[in-house]
N, C-alpha and C positions, 0 to 999 in steps of 0.2 A: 779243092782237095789237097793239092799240093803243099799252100798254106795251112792247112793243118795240119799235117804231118809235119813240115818243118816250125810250127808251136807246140808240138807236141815233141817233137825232139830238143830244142831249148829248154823248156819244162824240165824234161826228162834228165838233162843237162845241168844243167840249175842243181836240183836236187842233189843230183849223185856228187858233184860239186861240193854242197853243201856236209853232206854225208863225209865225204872226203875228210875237209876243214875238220869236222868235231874230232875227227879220229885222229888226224893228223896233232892234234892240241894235245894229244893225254902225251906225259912225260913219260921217260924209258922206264921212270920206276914205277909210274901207275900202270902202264903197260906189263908189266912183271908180273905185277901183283894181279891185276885181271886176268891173264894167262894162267893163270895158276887154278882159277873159279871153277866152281864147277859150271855147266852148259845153263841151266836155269837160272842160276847166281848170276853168267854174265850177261843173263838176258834182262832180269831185275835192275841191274846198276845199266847198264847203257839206255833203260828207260828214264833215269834219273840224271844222266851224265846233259843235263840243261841247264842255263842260265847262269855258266859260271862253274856247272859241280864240279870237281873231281872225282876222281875213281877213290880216294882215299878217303874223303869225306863223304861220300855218299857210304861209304862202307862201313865208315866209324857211327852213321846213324842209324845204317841199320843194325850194328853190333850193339850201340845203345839201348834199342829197342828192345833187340831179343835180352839183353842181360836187364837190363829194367824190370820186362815183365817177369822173370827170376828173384830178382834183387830189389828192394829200394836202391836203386841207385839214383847219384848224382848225375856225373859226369865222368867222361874216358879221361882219364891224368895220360897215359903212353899204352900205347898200342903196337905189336909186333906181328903185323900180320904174314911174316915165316917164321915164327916160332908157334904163331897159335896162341898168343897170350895177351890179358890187357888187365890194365894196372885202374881199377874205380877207386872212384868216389861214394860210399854209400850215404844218403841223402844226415846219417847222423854224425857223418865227418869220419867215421872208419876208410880205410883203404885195403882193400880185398885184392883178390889176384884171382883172374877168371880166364879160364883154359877153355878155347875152342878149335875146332875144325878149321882149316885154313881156306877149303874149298867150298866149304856151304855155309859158315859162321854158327855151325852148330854148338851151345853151350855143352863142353863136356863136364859131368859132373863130378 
């Protein structure tokens, strides 16, 4: 019994560890910028924040997304995620300027 509780606390160790490290990883400015989320927002992006993401790129896909399915769009050219604005590409080579929500990447119209 003994030894399972003390593998179950290593385990337990391990993990929170791990947990630790990923968070430890994000820079001061993607930390900024996550603080800023709203509670569901930063629950979305730290399901994402694997195999490399950033807090900024995982962000810019999903701002992709949401202005996509609005837009033909290309691609994000600049992104200013405290001002709330980002600078596309629409897939026939125009360049728009698309104003959102800072805290839930909602497209404002």
């Amino acid at each position: 019994m003994a030894m399972r509780n003390i593998a179950s606390i290593i385990v337990l160790a391990v993990f929170l560890g791990l947990g630790y490290a990923q968070a430890a990883e994000m820079t001061a400015q993607d930390k900024a910028v996550f603080d800023t989320l709203s509670p569901q927002l930063q629950e979305q992006v730290k399901s994402q924040l694997t195999g490399g993401n950033t807090v900024r790129g995982v962000l810019e896909t999903m701002l992709l997304n949401e202005i996509s399915e609005l837009f033909a769009t290309n691609r994000i050219l600049a992104v200013d995620f405290n001002e709330g604005v980002a600078i596309v590409e629409r897939a026939d080579g125009d360049v728009d300027t698309v104003y959102f929500d800072t805290t839930t990447l909602v497209i404002k119209k």
